[in-house]
C-alpha positions in Angstrom: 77.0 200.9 -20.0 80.4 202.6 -19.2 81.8 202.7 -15.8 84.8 204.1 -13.9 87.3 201.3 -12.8 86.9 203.1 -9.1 83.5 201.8 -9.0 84.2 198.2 -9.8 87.7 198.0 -8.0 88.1 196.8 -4.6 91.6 198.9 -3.9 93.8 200.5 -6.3 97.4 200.6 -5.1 101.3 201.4 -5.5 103.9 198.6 -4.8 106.7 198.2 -2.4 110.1 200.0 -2.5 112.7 197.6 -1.5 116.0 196.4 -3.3 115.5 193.3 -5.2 117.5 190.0 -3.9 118.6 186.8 -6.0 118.6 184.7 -2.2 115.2 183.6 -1.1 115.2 186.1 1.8 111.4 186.7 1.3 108.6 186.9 -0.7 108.9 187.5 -4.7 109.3 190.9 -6.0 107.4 191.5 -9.5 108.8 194.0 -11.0 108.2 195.9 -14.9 111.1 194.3 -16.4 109.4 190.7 -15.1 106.4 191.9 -17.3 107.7 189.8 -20.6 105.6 189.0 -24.0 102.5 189.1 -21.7 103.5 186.4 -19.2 105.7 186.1 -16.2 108.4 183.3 -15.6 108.4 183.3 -11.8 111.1 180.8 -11.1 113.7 184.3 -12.6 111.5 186.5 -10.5 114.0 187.8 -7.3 112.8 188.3 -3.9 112.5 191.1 -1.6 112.7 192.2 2.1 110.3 193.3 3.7 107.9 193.1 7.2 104.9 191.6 7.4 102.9 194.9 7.4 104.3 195.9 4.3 104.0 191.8 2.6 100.4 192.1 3.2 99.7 195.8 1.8 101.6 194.3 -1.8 100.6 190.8 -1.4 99.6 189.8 -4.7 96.7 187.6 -5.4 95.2 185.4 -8.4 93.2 187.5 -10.1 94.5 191.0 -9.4 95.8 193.3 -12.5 99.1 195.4 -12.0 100.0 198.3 -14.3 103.5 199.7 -15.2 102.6 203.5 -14.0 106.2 205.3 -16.0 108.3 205.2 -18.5 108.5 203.4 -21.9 105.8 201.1 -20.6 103.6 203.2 -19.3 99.7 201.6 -18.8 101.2 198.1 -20.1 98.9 195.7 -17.8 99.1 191.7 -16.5 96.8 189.7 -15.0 97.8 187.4 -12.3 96.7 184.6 -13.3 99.1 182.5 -11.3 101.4 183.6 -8.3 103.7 182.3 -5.5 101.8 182.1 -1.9 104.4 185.0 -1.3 104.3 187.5 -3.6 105.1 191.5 -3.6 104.9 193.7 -6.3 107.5 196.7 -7.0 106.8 200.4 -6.9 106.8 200.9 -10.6 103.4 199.1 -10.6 100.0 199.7 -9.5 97.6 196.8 -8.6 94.3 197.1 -9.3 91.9 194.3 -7.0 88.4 194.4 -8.9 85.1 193.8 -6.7 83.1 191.3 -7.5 81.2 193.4 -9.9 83.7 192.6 -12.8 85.3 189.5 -14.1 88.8 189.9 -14.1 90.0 188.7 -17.1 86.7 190.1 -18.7 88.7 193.6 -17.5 92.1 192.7 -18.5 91.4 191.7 -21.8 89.7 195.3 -22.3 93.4 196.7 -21.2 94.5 195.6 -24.4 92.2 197.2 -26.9 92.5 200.8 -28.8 90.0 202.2 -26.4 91.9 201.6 -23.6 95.4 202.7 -25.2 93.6 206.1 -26.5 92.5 206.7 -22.5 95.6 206.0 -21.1 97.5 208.2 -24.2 95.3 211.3 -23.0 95.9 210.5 -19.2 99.9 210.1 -19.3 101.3 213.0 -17.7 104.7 213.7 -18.2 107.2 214.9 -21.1 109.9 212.5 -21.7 109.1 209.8 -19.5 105.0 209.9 -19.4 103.1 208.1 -16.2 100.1 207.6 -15.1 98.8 207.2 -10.7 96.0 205.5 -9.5 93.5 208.3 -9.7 93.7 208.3 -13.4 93.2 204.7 -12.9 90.3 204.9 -11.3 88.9 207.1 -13.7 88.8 205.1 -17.4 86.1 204.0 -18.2 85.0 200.6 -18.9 82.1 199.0 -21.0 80.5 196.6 -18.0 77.6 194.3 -19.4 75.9 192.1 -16.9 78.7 189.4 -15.2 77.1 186.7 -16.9 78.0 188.4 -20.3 81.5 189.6 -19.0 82.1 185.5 -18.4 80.8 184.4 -21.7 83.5 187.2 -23.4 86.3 186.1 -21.5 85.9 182.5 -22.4 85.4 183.0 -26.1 88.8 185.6 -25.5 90.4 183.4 -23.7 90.6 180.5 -26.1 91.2 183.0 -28.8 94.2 183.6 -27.2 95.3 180.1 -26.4 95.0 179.3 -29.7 97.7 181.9 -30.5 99.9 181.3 -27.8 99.9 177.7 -29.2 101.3 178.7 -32.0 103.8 181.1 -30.9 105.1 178.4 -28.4 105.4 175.9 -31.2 107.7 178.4 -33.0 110.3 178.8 -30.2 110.0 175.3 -30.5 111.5 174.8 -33.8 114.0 178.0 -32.9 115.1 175.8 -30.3 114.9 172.5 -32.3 117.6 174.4 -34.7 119.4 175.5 -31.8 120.1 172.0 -30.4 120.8 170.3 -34.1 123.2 173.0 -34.8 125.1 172.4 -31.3 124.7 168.4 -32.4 126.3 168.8 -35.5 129.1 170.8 -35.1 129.2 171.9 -31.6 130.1 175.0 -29.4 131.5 177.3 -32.1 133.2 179.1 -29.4 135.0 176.4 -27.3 135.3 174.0 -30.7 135.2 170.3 -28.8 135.0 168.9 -32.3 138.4 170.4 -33.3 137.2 172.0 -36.4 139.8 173.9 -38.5 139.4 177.7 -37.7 139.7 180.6 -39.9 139.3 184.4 -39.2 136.4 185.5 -40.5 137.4 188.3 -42.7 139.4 185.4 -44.5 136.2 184.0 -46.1 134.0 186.4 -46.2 133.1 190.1 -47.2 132.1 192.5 -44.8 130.9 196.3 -45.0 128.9 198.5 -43.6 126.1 201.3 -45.1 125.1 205.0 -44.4 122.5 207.1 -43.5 121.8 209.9 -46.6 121.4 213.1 -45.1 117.8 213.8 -43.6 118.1 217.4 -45.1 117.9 216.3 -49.0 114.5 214.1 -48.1 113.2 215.1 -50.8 116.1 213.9 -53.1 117.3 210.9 -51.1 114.3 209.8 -49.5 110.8 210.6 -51.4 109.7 208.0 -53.6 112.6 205.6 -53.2 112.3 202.7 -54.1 115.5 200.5 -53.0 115.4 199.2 -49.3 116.9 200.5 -46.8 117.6 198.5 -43.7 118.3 199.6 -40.4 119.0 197.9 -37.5 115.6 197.9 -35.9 114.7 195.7 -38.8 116.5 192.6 -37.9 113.3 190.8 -36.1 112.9 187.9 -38.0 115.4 185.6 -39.7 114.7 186.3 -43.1 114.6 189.9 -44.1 112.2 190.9 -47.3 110.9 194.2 -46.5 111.8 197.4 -45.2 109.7 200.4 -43.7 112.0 202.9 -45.4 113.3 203.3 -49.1 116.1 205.4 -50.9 116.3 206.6 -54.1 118.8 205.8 -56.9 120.0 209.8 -55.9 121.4 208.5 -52.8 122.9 205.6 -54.3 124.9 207.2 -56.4 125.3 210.4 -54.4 125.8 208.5 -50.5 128.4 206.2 -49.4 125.3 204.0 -49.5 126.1 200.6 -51.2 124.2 197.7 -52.4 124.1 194.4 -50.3 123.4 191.5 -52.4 120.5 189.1 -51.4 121.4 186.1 -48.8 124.5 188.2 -47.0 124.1 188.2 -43.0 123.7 191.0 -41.2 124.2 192.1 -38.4 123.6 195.1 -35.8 126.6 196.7 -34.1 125.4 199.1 -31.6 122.7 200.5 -29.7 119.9 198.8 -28.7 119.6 196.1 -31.5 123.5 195.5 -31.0 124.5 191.4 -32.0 120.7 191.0 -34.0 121.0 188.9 -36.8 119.2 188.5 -40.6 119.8 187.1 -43.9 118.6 189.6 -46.5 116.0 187.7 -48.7 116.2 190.7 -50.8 119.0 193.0 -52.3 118.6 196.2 -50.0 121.4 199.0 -48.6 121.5 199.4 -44.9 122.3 202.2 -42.5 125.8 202.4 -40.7 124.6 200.3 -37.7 124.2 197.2 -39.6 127.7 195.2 -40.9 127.0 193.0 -43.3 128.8 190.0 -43.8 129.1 188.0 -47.4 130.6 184.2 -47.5 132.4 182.5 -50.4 130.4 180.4 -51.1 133.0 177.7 -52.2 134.6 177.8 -48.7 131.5 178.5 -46.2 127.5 177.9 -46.3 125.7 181.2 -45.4 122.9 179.2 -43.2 126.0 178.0 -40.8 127.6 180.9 -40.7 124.2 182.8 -39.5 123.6 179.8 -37.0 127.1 179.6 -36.0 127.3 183.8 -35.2 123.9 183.7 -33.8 125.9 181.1 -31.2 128.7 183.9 -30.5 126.8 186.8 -29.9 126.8 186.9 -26.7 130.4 186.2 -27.1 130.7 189.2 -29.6 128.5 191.5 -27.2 131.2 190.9 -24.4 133.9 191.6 -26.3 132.4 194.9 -27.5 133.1 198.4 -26.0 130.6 200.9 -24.7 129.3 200.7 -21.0 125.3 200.7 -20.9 125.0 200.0 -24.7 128.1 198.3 -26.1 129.3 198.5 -29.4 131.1 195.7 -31.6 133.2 196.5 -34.3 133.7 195.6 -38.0 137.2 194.8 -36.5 135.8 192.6 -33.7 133.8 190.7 -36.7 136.2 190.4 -38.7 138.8 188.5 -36.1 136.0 185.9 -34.8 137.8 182.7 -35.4 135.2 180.4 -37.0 135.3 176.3 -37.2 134.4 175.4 -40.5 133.5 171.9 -40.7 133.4 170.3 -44.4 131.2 172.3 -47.1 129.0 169.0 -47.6 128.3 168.7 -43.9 127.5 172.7 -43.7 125.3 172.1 -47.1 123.5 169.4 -44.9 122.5 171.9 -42.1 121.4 174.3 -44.3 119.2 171.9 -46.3 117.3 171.3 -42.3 117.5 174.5 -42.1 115.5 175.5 -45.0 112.8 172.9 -44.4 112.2 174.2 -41.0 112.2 178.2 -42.0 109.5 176.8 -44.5 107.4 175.4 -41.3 107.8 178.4 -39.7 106.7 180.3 -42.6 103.4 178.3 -42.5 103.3 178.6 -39.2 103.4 182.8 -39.1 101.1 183.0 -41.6 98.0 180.9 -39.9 99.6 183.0 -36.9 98.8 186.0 -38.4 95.4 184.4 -38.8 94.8 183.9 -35.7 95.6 187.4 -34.5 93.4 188.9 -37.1 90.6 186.5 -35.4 91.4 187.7 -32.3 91.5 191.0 -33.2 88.1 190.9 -34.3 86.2 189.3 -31.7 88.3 191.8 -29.3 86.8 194.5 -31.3 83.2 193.1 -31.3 83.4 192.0 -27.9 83.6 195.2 -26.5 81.3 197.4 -29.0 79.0 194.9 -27.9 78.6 192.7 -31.2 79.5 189.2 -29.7 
């Protein structure tokens, strides 16, 4: 059986306009930007004026589900599973208080399936920045089994996804366990307290940037290529090995497009993406937004000089140029003073580092695992198969 949300929600409401405050003048203000990675860390959550009236209208309670009604976000969802006894929400959200017809997280694990998305797709109004209001809300429709059963689902759900938040945890773990050893073996690369000797960058290493071949000759530069291309929405992960788009040897030899040899750095100098880091596991070309940087080898380890720029970029970022989206230069890159500490003691980072990008490894792949499982039992769970 299919139901509106209406018919199982208690209220369905917009959020409070007020200015958020970073003094504890009253209750917390949840706003979309809070709304990170599926979770909410409270303590960085501001507060908010506002009367007692209005505190009880957008008091938020265990249990409720807020939306992000506009923009990039649009129909992204939360479930408060924990709050402050004083808590608001923003007027970018809509809460949604079920009745006690439906399990709440029965409902908000439904707000993350296919079926959901493809409603909410159909219902955003809007050009540029889609949005949807509480009537559309009320109106998606949601497969309701008895309570009983919507318990049951949750629970199996629910430790689905403990399962992979396990895991993900224990990888920020190691990220920070790098972190930390880095810092304990050489120290601060931007205030030096171990007096290293410092070099400019550009003194013992390569750097360069690529090119974008012209959308126009697609069929020539882009169809069927087979080298990788890397842009600057690419740097997620540490290790780069794949690309979503290829070039062809035609723009090789036709572009400014260059090859960048496997186990340079790179990095992302604008926009968006702008102080990302990789290390190509591959030899690939990149686009103009990504600089890439290539150590000698006899005179600097390419593991500490990742670790050691990943350590300056918010350094970098603040000495770039650019209001909202600031840029860094290949100049700016190239005049970092770096410490470098003695080879052998750089080689002896790397070597930890290598051994912990293998756990990692391990650890993404039964990740991966894990969110295939979960995908499945999602999927079963609501075509009623579980």
């Amino acid at each position: 059986m299919r139901v509106a949300l209406g018919s199982i929600s208690e209220s369905v409401d917009y959020g409070l306009t007020a200015s958020a405050c970073h003094e504890p003048v009253g209750p917390k203000f949840l706003r979309i930007t809070d709304l990170q990675n599926g979770s909410v860390e409270w303590n960085s959550v501001p507060w908010c004026k506002a009367n007692e009236k209005k505190r009880q209208s957008a008091k938020l309670n265990i249990g409720d589900i807020v939306f992000a009604r506009t923009g990039a976000t649009t129909g992204k969802s939360f479930l408060i599973r924990e709050c402050p006894e004083e808590a608001v929400f923003a007027s970018y959200l809509i809460r949604v208080r079920l009745s006690n017809k439906a399990d709440p997280r029965y409902i908000a694990h439904f707000f993350q399936t296919s079926d959901y998305w493809n409603q909410i797709t159909q219902n955003a109004r809007g050009a540029a920045q889609p949005g949807v209001n509480a009537t559309k809300l009320k109106s998606l429709k949601i497969p309701l089994p008895s309570l009983v059963e919507q318990n049951r689902i949750a629970d199996i759900l629910d430790e689905a996804d403990a399962l992979r938040t396990k895991r993900r945890g224990a990888l920020a773990q190691l990220d920070t366990l790098l972190k930390s050893t880095f810092i304990e073996m050489f120290g601060d690369p931007v205030t030096n307290p171990m007096g290293w000797e410092t070099y400019l960058l550009e003194n013992f290493c390569k750097t360069g940037t690529g090119g974008t071949p012209s959308r126009k000759k697609a069929s020539r530069y882009y169809e069927n290529g087979t080298i990788p291309w890397v842009k600057s929405g690419n740097l997620r992960e540490n290790i780069i090995t794949s690309t979503d788009e290829h070039i062809t040897e035609h723009a090789l030899k036709e572009t400014g497009v260059n090859l960048v040899p496997k186990n340079s750095i790179l990095l992302a100098l604008y926009g968006a993406t702008v102080g990302r880091l990789g290390v190509l596991g591959i030899e690939a070309t990149t686009n103009q937004a990504v600089c890439h940087i290539i150590p000698d080898p006899k005179k600097a380890e390419k593991l500490y000089i990742f670790h050691t720029l990943a350590n300056q970029v918010p350094y970098l970022v603040g000495r770039g140029v650019g209001g909202a989206q600031p840029n860094i230069s290949q100049g700016i890159v190239r005049s970092l003073k770096i410490p470098l500490p003695p080879l052998d003691l750089q080689n002896r980072f790397a070597a930890i580092v290598e051994t912990v990008e293998e756990q990692k490894a391990r650890m993404r792949s039964h990740l991966a695992e894990l969110d295939a499982l979960f995908a499945s039992l999602q999927h079963r769970a609501f075509n009623g198969e579980l």
